[in-house]
C-alpha positions as CSV (number, residue, x, y, z in Angstrom):
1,X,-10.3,0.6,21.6
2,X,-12.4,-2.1,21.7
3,X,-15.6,0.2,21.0
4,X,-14.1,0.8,18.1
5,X,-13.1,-2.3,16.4
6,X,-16.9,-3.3,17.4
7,X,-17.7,-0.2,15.3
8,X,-15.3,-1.0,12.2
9,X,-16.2,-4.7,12.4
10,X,-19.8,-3.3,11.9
11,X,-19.0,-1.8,8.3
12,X,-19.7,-4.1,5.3
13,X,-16.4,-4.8,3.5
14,X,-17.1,-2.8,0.0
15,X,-18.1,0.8,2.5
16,X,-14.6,-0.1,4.1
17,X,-12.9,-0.2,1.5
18,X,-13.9,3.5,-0.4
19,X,-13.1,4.6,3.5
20,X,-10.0,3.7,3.3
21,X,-9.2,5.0,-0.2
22,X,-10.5,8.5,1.1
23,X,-8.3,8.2,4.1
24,X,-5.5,7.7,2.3
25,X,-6.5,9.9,-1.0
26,X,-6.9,12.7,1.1
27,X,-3.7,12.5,3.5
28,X,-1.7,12.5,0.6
29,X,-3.0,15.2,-1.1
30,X,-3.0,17.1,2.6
31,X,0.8,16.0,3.0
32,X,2.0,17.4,-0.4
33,X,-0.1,20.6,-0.6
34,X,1.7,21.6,3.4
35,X,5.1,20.1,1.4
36,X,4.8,22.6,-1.1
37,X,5.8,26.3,-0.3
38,X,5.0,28.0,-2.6
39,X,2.3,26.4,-4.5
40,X,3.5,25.4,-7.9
41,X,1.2,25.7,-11.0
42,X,0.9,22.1,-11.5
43,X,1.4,20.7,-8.3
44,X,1.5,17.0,-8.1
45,X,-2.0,17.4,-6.1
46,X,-3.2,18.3,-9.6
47,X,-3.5,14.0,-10.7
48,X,-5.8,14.0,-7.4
49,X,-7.9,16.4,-7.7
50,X,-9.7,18.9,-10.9
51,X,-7.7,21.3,-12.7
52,X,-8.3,23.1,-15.6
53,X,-5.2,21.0,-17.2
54,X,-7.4,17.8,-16.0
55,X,-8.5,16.9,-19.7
56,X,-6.2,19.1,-21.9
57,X,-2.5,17.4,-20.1
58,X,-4.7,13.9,-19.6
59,X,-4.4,14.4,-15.8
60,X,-7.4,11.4,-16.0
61,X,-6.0,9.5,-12.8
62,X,-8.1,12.6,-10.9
63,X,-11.5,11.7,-12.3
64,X,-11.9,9.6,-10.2
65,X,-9.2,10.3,-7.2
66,X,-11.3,14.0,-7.4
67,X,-14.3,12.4,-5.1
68,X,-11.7,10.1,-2.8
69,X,-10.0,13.8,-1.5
70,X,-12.1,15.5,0.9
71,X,-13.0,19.3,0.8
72,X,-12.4,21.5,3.9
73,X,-15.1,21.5,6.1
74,X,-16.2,22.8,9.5
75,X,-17.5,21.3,13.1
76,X,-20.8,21.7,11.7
77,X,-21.6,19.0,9.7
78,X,-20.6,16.4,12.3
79,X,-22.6,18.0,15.3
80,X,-25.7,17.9,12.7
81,X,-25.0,14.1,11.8
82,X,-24.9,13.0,15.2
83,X,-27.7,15.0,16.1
84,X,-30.0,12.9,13.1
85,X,-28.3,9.8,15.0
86,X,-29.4,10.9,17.6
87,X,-33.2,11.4,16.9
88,X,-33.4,8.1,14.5
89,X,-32.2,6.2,17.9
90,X,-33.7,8.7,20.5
91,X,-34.8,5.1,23.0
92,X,-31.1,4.0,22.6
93,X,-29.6,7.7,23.3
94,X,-32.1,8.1,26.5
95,X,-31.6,5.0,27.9
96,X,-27.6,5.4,28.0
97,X,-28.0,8.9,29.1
98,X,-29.9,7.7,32.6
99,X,-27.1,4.7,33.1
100,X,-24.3,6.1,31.5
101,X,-24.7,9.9,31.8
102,X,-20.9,10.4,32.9
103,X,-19.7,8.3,30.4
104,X,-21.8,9.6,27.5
105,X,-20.4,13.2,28.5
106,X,-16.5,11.7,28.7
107,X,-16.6,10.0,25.2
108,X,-18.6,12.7,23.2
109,X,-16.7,15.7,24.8
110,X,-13.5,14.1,24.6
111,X,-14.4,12.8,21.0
112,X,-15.1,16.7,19.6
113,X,-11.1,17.4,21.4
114,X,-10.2,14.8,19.7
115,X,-11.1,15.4,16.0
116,X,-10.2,19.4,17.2
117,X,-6.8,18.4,17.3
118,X,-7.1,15.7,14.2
119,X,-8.0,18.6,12.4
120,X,-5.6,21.3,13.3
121,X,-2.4,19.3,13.8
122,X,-2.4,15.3,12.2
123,X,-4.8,16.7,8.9
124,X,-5.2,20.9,8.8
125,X,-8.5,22.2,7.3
126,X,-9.6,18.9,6.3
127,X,-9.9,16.7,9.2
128,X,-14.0,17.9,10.3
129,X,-14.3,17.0,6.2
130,X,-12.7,13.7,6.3
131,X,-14.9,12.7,9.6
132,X,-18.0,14.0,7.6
133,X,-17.1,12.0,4.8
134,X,-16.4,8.6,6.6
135,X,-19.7,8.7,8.5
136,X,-21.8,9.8,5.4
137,X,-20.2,6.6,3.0
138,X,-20.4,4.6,6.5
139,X,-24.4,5.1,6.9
140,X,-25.7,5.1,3.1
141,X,-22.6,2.9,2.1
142,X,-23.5,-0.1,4.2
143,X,-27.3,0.2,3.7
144,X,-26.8,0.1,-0.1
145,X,-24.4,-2.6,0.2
146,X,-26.6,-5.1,2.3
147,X,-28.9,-4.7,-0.7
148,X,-26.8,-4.9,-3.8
149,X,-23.0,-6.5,-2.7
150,X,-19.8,-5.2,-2.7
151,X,-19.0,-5.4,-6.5
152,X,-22.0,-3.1,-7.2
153,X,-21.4,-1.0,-5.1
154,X,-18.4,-0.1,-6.3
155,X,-19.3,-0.2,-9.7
156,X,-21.9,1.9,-8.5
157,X,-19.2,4.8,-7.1
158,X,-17.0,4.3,-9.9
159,X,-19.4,5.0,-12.6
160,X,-21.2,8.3,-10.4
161,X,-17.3,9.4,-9.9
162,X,-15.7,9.3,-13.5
163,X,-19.7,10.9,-14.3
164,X,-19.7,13.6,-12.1
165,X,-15.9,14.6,-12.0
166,X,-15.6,14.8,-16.2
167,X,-18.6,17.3,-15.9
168,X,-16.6,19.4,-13.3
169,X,-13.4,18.5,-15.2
170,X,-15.2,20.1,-18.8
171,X,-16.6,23.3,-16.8
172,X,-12.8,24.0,-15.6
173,X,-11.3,23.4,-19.4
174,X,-14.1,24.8,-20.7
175,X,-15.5,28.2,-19.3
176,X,-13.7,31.1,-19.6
177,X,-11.5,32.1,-16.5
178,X,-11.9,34.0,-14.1
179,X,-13.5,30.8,-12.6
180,X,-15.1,32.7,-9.4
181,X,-18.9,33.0,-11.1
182,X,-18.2,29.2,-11.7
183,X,-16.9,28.0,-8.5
184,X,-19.0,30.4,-6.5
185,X,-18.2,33.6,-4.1
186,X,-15.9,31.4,-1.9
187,X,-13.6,29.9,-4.4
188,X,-15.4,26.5,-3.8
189,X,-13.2,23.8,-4.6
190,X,-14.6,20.7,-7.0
191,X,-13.2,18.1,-4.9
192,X,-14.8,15.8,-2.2
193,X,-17.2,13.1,-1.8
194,X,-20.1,15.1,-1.9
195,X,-21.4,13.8,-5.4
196,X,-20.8,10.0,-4.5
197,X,-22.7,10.5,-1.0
198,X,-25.3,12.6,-3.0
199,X,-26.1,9.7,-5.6
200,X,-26.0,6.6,-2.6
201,X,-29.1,8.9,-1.1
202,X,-30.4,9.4,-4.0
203,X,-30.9,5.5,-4.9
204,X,-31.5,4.9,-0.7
205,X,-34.2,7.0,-1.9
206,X,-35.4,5.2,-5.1
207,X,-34.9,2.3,-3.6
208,X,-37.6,3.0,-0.8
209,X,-40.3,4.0,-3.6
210,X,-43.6,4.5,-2.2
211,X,-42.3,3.6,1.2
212,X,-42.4,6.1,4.1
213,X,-39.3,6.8,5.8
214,X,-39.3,5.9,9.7
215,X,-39.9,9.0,11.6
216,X,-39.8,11.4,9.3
217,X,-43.5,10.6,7.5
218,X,-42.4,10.9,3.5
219,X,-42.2,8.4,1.0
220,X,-39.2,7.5,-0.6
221,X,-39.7,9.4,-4.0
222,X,-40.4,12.7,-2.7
223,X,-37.4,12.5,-0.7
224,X,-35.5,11.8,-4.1
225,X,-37.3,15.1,-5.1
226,X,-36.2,17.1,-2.3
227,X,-32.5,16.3,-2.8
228,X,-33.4,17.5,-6.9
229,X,-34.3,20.4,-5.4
230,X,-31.4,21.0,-2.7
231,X,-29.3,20.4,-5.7
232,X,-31.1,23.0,-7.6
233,X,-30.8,25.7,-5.2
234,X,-27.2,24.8,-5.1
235,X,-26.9,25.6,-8.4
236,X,-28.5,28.8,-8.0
237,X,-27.3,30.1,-4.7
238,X,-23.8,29.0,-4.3
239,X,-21.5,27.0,-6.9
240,X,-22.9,26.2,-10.5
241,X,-19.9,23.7,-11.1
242,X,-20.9,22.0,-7.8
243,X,-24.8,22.4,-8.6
244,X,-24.5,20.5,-11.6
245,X,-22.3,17.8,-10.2
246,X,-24.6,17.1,-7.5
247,X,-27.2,17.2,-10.4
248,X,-25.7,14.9,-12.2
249,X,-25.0,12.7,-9.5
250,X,-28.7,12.2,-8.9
251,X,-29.1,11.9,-12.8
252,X,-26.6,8.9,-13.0
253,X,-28.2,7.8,-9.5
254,X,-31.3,7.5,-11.5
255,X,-30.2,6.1,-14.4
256,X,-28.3,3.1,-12.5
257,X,-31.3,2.2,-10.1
258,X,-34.3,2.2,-12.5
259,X,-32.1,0.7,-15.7
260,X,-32.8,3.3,-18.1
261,X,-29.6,4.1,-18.6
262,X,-29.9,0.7,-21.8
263,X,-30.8,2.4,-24.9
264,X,-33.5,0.5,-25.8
265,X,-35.2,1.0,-22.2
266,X,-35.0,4.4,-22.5
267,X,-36.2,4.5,-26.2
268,X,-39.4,2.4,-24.9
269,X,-40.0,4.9,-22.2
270,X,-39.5,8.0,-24.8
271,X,-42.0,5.7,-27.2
272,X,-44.3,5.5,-24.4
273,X,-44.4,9.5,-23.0
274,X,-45.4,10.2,-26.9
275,X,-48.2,8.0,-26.9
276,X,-49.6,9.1,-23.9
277,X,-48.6,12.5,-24.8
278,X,-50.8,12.7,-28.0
279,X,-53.4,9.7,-27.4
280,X,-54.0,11.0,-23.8
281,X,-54.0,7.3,-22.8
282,X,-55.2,6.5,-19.3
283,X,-54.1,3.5,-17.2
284,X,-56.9,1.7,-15.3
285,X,-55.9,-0.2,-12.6
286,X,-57.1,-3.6,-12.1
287,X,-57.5,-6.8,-13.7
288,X,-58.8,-8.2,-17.3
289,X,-61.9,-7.0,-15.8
């Protein structure tokens, strides 16, 4: 117990707080769908999460509650996450694993038991999600907040959320049903935190620049590129509605961090691509001289 308030007392008060709102987000939208038998058309769960009766009955209240409720989610993810944490701290993990070898087998084997039974009994289907979820706003939310504050920050989700889950919101209105070429083979739902986590890597990211990344030898900007490209292949591969989402995400990311999402920013980059464009201006590093 103590271990863990250590943990929680580690997590900056603005990353605390969205973790609580997706804790509670999505064990009330877990509580009413197991409530309801049989689904109803419009199920309460429908002001939480998309519809296609999002934008047409003003269901707005699940713009932005759409990226606080988790999507179901396998033992996967987590293994992979602690196995990054892992190799970022690979020192820390070897040193406890010569004195604490016993102990490091007790917590993580009766950890995974742990969330097994989280996720089959206390929150069904989602619980492996919700874990995911926490530990992804936990490590990009806390970085990003130690450089911008709390009130960014959450500015910062808002505006990515109410972005991302109008888009999603406008595909479900919008493109004729049946929905499965849109949501993918698997009936992908449009719900989650997915988009948020996306954009906070993508402005980790721009936010390195030219930087390398500790251990992993790339530079900040072509990581931003990768995730364009992850996204991409989402897009192509699996979900188009989630695809773009996680596009847009990074677009809005983009905007946020570099400023061009003022008008007149923008219109002095667009100004400047053009005269580049048909001057074939070159920049010369250096001085006046």
């Amino acid at each position: 117990m103590n271990q863990v308030q250590r943990l929680w007392g580690m997590i900056t008060p603005g990353a605390r707080g969205l973790m609580l709102v997706v804790i509670i987000t999505s064990a009330l939208f877990n509580w009413i769908t197991q409530a309801a038998s049989p689904p109803l058309s419009l199920a309460p769960t429908d002001w939480l999460t998309l519809h296609p009766a999002t934008l047409p009955d003003l269901r707005l209240p699940a713009l932005l509650l759409n990226s606080a409720v988790v999507a179901p989610a396998g033992p996967l993810g987590v293994l992979i996450f602690v196995g990054i944490a892992v190799y970022f701290f690979l020192d820390l993990a070897r040193a406890l694993w010569r004195a604490r070898r016993n102990e490091v087998l007790l917590y993580g084997l009766g950890g995974l038991l742990a969330l097994s039974l989280f996720d089959a009994l206390i929150l069904p289907g989602m619980g492996w999600g919700l874990v995911m979820g926490l530990l992804l706003i936990a490590w990009f939310g806390v970085s990003m907040e130690r450089r911008w504050g709390a009130r960014r920050l959450i500015e910062f989700v808002l505006i990515v959320a109410l972005t991302t889950n109008t888009l999603g919101a406008l595909f479900l209105w919008l493109v004729p049903h049946p929905t499965a070429p849109l949501l993918g083979a698997g009936h992908a739902p449009l719900q989650g935190v997915g988009a948020v986590i996306t954009a906070l890597m993508g402005a980790w990211c721009l936010g390195l620049g030219r930087r390398r990344v500790a251990l992993l030898n790339v530079t900040g900007d072509k990581l931003f590129k990768l995730l364009v490209v992850i996204e991409g292949l989402h897009l192509l591969l699996t979900s188009k509605a989630l695809g773009w989402m996680g596009l847009s995400a990074l677009l809005t990311s983009w905007l946020l961090v570099t400023g061009r999402w003022r008008p007149e920013i923008l219109k002095d980059h667009l100004k400047l691509w053009r005269l580049r464009a048909r001057r074939r201006l070159r920049v010369i590093q250096g001085g006046r001289r």
